[in-house]
Each structure stands twice: as C-alpha cells, then as structure tokens.
C-alpha positions in Angstrom: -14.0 6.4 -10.0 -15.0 3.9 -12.1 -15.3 0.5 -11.2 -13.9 -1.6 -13.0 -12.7 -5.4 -13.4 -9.3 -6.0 -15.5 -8.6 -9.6 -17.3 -4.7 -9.6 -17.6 -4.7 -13.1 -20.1 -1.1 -14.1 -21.6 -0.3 -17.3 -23.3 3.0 -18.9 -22.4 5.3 -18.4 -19.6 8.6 -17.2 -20.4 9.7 -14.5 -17.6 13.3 -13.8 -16.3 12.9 -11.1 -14.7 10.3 -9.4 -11.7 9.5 -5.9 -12.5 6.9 -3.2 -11.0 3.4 -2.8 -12.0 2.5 0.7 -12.1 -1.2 2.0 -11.3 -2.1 4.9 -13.9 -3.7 7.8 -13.3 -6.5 5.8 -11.5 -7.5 4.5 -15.0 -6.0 1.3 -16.1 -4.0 -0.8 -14.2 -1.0 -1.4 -16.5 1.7 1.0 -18.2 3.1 0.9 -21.4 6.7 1.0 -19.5 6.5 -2.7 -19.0 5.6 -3.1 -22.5 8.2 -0.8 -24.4 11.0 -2.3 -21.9 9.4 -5.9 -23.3 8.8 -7.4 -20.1 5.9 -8.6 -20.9 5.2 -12.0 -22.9 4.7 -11.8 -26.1 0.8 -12.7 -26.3 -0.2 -10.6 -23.4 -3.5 -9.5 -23.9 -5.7 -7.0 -21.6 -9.4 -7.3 -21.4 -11.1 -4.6 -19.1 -13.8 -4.8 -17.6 -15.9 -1.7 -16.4 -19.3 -0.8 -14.9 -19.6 2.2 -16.8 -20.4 2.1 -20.3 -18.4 5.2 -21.1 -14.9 3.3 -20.1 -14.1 2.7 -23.7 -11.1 2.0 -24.7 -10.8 5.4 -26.4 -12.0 6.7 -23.2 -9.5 5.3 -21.3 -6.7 6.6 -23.4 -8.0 10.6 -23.6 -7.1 10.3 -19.4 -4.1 8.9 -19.9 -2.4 10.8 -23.2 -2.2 13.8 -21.9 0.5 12.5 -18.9 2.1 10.2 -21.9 2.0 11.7 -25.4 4.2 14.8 -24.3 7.3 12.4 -23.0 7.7 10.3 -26.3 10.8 11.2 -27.5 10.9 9.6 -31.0 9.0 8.3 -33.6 9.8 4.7 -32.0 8.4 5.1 -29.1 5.5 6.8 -30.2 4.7 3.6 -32.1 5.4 1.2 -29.2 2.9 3.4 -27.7 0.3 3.3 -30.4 1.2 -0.7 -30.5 0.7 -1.2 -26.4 -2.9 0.5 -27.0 -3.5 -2.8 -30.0 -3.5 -5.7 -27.0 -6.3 -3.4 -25.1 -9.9 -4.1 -25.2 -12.5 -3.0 -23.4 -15.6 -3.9 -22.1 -18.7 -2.8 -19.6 -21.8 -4.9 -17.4 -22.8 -5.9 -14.2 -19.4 -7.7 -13.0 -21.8 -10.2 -10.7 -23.6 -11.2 -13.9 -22.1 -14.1 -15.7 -24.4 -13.5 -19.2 -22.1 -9.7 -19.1 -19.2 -11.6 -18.9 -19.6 -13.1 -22.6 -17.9 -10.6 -24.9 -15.0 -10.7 -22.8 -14.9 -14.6 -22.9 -15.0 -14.6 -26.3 -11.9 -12.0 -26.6 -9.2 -14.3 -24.5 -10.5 -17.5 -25.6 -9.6 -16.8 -29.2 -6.0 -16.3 -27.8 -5.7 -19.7 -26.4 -5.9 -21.3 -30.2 -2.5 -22.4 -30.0 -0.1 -25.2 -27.9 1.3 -23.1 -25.2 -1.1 -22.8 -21.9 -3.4 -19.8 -21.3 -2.6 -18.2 -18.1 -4.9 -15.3 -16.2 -4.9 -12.7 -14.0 -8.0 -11.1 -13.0 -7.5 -7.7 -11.3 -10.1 -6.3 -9.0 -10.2 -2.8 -8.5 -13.9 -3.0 -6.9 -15.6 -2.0 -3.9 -15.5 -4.9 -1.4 -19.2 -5.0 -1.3 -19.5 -6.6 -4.7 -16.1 -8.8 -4.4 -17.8 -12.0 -3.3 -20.7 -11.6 -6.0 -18.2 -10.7 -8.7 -15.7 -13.4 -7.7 -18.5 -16.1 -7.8 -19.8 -14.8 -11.1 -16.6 -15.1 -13.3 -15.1 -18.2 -11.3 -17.8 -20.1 -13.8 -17.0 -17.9 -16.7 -13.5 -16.3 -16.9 -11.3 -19.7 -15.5 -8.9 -20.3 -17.6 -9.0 -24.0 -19.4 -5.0 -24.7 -19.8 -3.5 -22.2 -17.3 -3.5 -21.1 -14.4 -5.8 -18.2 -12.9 -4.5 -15.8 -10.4 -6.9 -13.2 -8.6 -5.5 -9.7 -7.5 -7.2 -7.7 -5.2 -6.5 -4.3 -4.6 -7.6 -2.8 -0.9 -9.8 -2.4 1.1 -10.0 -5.8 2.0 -12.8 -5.5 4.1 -13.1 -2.4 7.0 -13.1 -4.7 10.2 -12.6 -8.5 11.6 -16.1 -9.5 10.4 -16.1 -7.9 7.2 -12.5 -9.0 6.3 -13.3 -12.6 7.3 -16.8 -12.3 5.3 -14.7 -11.9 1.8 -12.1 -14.5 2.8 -15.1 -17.0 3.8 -16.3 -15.9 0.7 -13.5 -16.8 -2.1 -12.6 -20.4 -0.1 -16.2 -21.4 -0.2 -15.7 -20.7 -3.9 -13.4 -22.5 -4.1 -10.4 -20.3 -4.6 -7.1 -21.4 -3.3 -4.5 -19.1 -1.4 -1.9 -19.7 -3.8 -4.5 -17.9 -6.4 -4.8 -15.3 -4.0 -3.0 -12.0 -4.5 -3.8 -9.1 -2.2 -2.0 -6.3 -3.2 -0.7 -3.5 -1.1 1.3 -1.5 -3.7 3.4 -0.1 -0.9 5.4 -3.8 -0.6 6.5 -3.5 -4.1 8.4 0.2 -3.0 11.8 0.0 -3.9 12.7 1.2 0.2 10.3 -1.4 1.6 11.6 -4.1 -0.4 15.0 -3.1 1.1 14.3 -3.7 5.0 14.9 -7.2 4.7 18.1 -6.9 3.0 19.2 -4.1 5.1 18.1 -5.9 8.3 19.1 -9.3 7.7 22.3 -9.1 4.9 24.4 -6.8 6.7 26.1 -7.6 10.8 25.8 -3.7 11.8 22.1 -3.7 12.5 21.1 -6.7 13.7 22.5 -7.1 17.1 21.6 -3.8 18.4 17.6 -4.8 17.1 15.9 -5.2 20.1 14.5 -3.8 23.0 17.9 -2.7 25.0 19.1 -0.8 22.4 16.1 0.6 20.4 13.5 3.2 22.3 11.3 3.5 20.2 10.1 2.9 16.1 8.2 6.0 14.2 6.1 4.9 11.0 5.9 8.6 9.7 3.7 9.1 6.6 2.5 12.9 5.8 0.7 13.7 2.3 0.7 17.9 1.3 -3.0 17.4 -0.2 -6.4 17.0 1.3 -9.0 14.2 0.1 -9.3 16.1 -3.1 -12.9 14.9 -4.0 -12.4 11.7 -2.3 -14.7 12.5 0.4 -17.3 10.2 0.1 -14.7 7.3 0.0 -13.2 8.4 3.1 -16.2 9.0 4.6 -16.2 4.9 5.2 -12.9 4.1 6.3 -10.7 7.1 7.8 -7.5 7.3 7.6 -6.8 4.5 10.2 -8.6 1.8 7.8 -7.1 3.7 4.6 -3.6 3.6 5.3 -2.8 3.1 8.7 -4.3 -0.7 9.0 -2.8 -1.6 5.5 0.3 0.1 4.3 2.0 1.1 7.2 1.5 -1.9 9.9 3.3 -4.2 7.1 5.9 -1.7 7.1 5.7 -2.3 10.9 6.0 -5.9 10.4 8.8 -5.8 7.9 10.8 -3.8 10.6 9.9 -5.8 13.8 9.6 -9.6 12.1 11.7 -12.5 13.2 15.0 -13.5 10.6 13.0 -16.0 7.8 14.8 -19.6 7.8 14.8 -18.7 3.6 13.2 -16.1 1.2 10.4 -18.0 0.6 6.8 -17.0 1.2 5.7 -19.3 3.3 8.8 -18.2 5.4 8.5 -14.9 5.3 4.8 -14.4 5.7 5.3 -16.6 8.4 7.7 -14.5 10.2 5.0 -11.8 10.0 1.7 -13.5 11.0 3.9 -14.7 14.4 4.5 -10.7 15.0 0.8 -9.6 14.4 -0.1 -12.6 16.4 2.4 -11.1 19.7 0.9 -7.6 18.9 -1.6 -6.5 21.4 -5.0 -5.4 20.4 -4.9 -1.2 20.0 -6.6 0.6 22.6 -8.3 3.7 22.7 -5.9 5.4 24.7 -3.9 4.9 22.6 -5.4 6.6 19.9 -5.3 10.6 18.7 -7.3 11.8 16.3 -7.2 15.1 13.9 -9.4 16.3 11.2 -8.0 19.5 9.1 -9.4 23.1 8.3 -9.3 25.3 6.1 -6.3 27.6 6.7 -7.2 31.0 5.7 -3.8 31.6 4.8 -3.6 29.0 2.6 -3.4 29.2 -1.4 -6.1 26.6 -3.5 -6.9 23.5 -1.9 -5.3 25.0 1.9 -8.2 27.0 2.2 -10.8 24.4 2.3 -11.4 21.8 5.1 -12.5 18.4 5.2 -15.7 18.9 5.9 -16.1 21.9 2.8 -15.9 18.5 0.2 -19.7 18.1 -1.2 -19.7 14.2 -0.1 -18.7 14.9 3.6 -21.5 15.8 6.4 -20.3 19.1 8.0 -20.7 17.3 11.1 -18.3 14.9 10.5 -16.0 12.7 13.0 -13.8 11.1 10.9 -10.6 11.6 11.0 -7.9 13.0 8.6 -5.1 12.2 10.9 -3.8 9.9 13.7 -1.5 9.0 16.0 -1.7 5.4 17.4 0.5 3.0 19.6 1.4 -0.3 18.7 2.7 -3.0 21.4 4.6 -6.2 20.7 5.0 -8.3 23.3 7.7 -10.9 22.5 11.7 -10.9 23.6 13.0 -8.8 21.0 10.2 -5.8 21.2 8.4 -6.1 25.0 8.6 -2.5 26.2 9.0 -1.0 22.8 6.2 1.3 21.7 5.8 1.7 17.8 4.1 4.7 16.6 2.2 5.0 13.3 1.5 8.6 12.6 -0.1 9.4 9.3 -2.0 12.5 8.1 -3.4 14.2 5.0 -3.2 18.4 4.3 0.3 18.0 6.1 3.3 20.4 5.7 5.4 17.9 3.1 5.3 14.8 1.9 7.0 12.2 3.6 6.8 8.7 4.8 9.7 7.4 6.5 10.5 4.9 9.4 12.2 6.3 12.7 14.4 4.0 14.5 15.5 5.5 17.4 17.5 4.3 19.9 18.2 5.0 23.3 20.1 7.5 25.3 23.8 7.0 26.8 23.9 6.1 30.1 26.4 8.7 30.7 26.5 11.7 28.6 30.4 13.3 28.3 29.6 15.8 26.1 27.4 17.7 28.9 23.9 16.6 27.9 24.8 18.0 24.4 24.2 14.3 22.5 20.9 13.6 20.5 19.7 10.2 20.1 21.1 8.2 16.9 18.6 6.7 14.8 18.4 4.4 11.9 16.2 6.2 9.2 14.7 4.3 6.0 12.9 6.9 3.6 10.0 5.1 1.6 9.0 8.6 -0.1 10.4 11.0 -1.8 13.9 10.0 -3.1 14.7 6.3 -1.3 17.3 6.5 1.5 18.2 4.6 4.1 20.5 7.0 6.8 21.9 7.1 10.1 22.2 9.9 12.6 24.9 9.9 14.6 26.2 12.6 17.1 30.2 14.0 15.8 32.4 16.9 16.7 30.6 19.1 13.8 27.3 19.9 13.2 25.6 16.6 12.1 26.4 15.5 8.3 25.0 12.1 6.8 25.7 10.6 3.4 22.3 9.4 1.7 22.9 6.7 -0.8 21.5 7.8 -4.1 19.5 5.6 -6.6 20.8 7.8 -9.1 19.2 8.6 -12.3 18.7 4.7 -13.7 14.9 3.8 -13.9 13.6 2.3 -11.2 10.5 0.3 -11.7 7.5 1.3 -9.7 5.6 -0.7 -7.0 2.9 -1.7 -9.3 4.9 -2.8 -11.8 6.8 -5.1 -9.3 3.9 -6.6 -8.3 2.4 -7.5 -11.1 5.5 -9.3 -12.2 5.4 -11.2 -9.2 2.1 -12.3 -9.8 2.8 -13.8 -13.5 6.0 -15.4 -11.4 3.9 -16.9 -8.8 6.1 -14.8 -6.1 3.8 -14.5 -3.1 5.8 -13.3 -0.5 5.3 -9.6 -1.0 1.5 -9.8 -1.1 -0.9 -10.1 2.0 -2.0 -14.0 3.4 -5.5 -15.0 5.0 -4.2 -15.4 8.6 -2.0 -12.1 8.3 -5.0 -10.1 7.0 -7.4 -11.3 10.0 -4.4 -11.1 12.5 -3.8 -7.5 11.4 -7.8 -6.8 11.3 -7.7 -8.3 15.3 -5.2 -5.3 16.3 -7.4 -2.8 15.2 -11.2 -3.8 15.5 -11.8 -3.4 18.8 -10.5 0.5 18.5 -11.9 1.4 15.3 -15.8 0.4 16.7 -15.5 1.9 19.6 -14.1 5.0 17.8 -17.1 4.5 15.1 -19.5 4.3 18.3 -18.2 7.0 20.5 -18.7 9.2 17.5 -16.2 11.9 18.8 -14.6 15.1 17.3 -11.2 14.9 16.2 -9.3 17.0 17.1 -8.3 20.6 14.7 -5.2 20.8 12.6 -4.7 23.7 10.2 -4.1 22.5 6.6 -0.5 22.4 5.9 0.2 21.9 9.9 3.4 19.9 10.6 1.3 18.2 13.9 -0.8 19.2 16.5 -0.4 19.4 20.5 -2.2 16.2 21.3 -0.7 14.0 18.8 2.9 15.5 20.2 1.4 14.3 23.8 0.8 11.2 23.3 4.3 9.7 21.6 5.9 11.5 24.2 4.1 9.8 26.9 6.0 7.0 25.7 9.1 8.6 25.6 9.8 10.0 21.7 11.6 12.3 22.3 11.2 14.8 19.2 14.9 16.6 17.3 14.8 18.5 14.7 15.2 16.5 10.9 
C-alpha cells in the first residue's frame, strides 16, 4: 500500500448536514459521492500527499475508474465526476521532511486569497512508526494561518500501552490539542453502531432488563469469508487481536455496556465509555483462544491456501488468524457478565453482529422446549437490529429494512464530523490507553509464549476450542 499523507483544505464553513466519508479502494481517502450530493463546501480542495512517486494523480484515478466509470448513468454525472477529479492534486516526499512539504504549501495557500478562513484536515494514513516524525514535520509547515487544523488518524494507533502512549506523548509535546485530535475507527461511523445509543437509551423496552439479572451473556461476533489476501506482512505485526479485536470491536463493546450520557455531547459520551474500560478487568490468558487457518483442499481459489502459504509470512508462524477472548466488567450493571469478542478471517460468511442473550426461565412450561431470547444488532451485511423470542410456531422475526434509499458510508460520516467539530464518535487519549491497559498484559505474554494457534480449515464456521471456552462461561450456542 502506499503511504500516503492527505491535506483535506476548504475555505469557509458552511455545513448543515453530517454525512459519511467513504475509504476507496485503499487509494484515496474521499469519494466523489460527497461531492456530486454537494456536501462538500464549495472551495474544498484535496492535496495528497504520498511517499511514492508513482501516486500521481492520474495514477490514483486508473485504480479507482474501473469501480466508478461503469456506474455513471448520464452525461451529468460523468461530468461531476470529471469535475471532482479538478480539486485533486497530488504530491510525493519524505512526509518527516518539512523542505518536501513545499509544493503542497504552495497549492492550499493560494486558496486562502480571499476573506473567509482557511480550515484543514490533515489525514494520516501512515504506519505509526513515522506518525510522530511526520506530525512534527508539517505542524511548522502545513498549519493553517486563519483556520483551524484538525488531524485524522486512521489505526493502528500504536500495538501496546507503551507504544500507544509513545504517539500520544508525542502529538501533546507538539503541541497538538485533543480537540484537534481525530482518531478514526471507521466502524463508529456504521449506520448499526451509530444506532446502539438510540436503541438503548430512546426506547423503555430495553433498558430495564440491561443488566446483569436479566442478560447472560453479550457475543461481539465478526467473521470475514476471505484470508489476508497479500496482507501478510501487515498482519504479521499485529494479529487479529491488535487489528480488529482491540479497536473495532471493544468500542462496540463499550457502546453496548456504557452508562446512559447526561447529553449527546462528547465529552459525555466519551465519558460514559472511558468509566467502562476503566471497570474492565485486564484480559487474561486464559481467557484467550487462538486459531490460525489452512488451506482447505476442498476449497476453490483463495480456500486452498493457508496463512502461512502468503510470501510475507514465516511458515512457522504463531500469529493468529482468529480468536476468542473474554472480557469482564466489574461494576453493578455487568459484575458476573462475560462478554465475548470472537473475530476470525477465512470464516464461512461474512458477518459481524452483537449477541445479547439473556437468561433462561426459571421454570420452563413448555417441557425444556424454550431457547433463550436475545437482542440481536447486525453491523454487517444489511443493518438490523432483531429479537428472538420463543412463540407457538417455529420462530419468525421481522427485520427492519433500510430499504433501497442511500445510506452514507462510515467514512463519509466521519469525515463530516470532523469538518463539524463532532468528536463524540472518534477515539479520546484516556479511552485509547484505558482500552490499550485491557489487553497489554495478554498480547506480550502471547508475543512471548510464542505458541501455535490452534488449526481451523478455511471457510470453517469455528473450531472445538473456541466452542470450549464461551461455553465455559455459559453461551449456550442455537442455531441462527
């Protein structure tokens, strides 16, 4: 991939409305959707900023045409397209060089001619190794002189409680404030995420029964069809604990498991979830399984290759593919609850859902016959939030369809939040090291015990030991 800086520079601020920002094809980090839907000021202007000297603008668009050029349905869109491509500019250098910085400084400041302020965003899409260098070099460069500047930073923010504290350490003694501080973790901008609260907190049927003498036990399920697929040497250095499991899905934890915010704010809300990481009990080993895939020799394409068959990955490998870990909160509402976050790649489906599921009857009339209800919220595919109860028939469940409207995409939401100033759906200082203090003291002795996973087949729904281990805490596994 290449690495790449991205100067999002606008002049004015003149927004209604928050929208998604939408990550392209690993390329660049804006779609034309916002554009041609003119949610986007007027003067917005988008520098890039690569290390590779090959990501030309006219590079940049023969990735992305072939996913865009096909779905224009008129001669008016194909010109808003051609248009969108006129505020792009691109450039390349050493991003912790200041002297690289200069073509770029002279393409935004000759937007800031007018009265209105100049406002920027400066996106990293970087490996955290070269954040604090990079940060440092354009804080004296790329600072807007009217405006305001806003930093986004897209994962991972570090790998453990040292390194994550390093970069933070890093941007204050910079001098970079935490209201210019915008960690994005694109799955808070989901449409189904975004909905917890609301569900949670704006509705009287939930509420009362969330908490530990009604509720078992909380799945965070996320399954993925597809291997690495070339990504080996990234995941090589993080896992998929540190990739997605650390990130994504513990704020999806949090989101389910927080306190009621006094408002919407996000001071209040961010709050809410730093006081639930801080109750949450460091992970233990124990508590751990770990899976790495084969290749299944029944498999088609990808299926038949393992992790270890990618060219970047040691055949010897430990790292894992796929996990199982338990999560304890120990306050009133959750003491007693165990919350499970399983994720895996080279799965049987794509999925990623949270499991509520309560507990059992304390006398059954129906003979033993009942399953346990549950409160489902499905992040991906199609966004539903269901409920499973046990009736006469076999079990039927209405699933509230978002129909055929568009729906803008996490990214796109995000980035409209950070030309808003809306902080609440992006990741705070004391959350990030509060969430890094769960997990350290698992993932190094994990990294030091240097164990096998265990073997799952690619396409595998799960594996014994992963089974073992939620029902050791009581899931009790039914059919979907």
């Amino acid at each position: 991939m290449i690495q790449k800086l991205i100067l999002l520079y606008y002049s004015g601020l003149r927004l209604t409305n928050t929208y998604n920002f939408l990550h392209k094809n690993n390329t660049i980090p804006i779609d034309s959707t916002l554009y041609k839907t003119g949610q986007l000021p007027k003067n917005f202007q988008i520098a890039g900023f690569a290390h590779n000297e090959n990501a030309t603008v006219a590079y940049i668009r023969s990735t992305v045409d072939p996913y865009v050029v096909n779905t224009l349905k008129d001669s008016h869109e194909k010109q808003q397209y051609e248009d969108f491509w006129k505020i792009v500019t691109y450039n390349y250098g050493d991003s912790t060089a200041t002297k690289d910085y200069a073509p770029v400084v002279d393409i935004v400041d000759k937007f800031e001619t007018g009265k209105t302020k100049g406002h920027r965003i400066v996106y990293f899409a970087l490996p955290p190794d070269i954040f604090a260098n990079t940060s440092a070099a354009l804080k004296s460069t790329l600072l807007s002189k009217t405006g305001w500047t806003r930093l986004v930073i897209e994962k991972p923010f570090g790998r453990d409680s040292e390194s994550s504290k390093e970069l933070s350490d890093a941007l204050k003694s910079q001098g970079w404030t935490e209201d210019q501080i915008y960690r994005i973790d694109h799955y808070l901008g989901k449409e189904m995420v975004q909905n917890i609260l609301p569900i949670r907190f704006g509705n009287n049927q939930l509420e009362p029964t969330w908490n530990r003498q009604y509720i078992a036990n909380v799945e965070i399920l996320f399954k993925e069809p597809f291997g690495t697929q070339g990504r080996g040497k990234y995941f090589e250095k993080y896992g998929i604990i540190r990739d997605v499991v650390q990130n994504h899905l513990l704020q999806v934890l949090t989101l389910v498991a927080m306190e009621r915010p006094d408002t919407l704010s996000a001071s209040d809300i961010r709050g809410q979830k730093l006081k639930l990481l801080q109750s949450m009990a460091n992970l233990k080993v124990s508590d751990v399984v770990l899976g790495q895939y084969v290749g299944n020799p029944k498999g088609v394409g990808e299926a038949q290759k393992g992790y270890t068959d990618d060219k970047d990955v040691p055949k010897n490998s430990t790292t894992s593919t796929f996990s199982v870990v338990v999560l304890h909160i120990d306050n009133d509402r959750w003491k007693g609850v165990p919350f499970f976050i399983r994720s895996g790649k080279a799965t049987d489906e794509s999925r990623v859902e949270v499991r509520v599921q309560y507990k059992p009857l304390d006398k059954d009339l129906f003979g033993g016959q009942s399953k346990r209800d549950m409160t489902i919220f499905r992040i991906q595919p199609n966004e539903a939030v269901y409920q499973k109860f046990n009736v006469k028939r076999p079990v039927y469940y209405e699933i509230y369809s978002l129909g055929n409207a568009y729906l803008p995409d996490a990214y796109e939401r995000l980035l409209m939040d950070v030309l808003n100033g809306i902080q609440s759906n992006f990741v705070g200082t004391d959350e990030l090291a509060e969430a890094w203090r769960v997990f350290t003291p698992a993932l190094h002795a994990i990294d030091d015990a240097q164990e096998m996973p265990h073997e799952y087949v690619f396409g595998a729904q799960t594996f014994k030991e992963a089974d073992d281990l939620e029902a050791k805490y009581g899931l009790i596994r039914q059919n979907n």
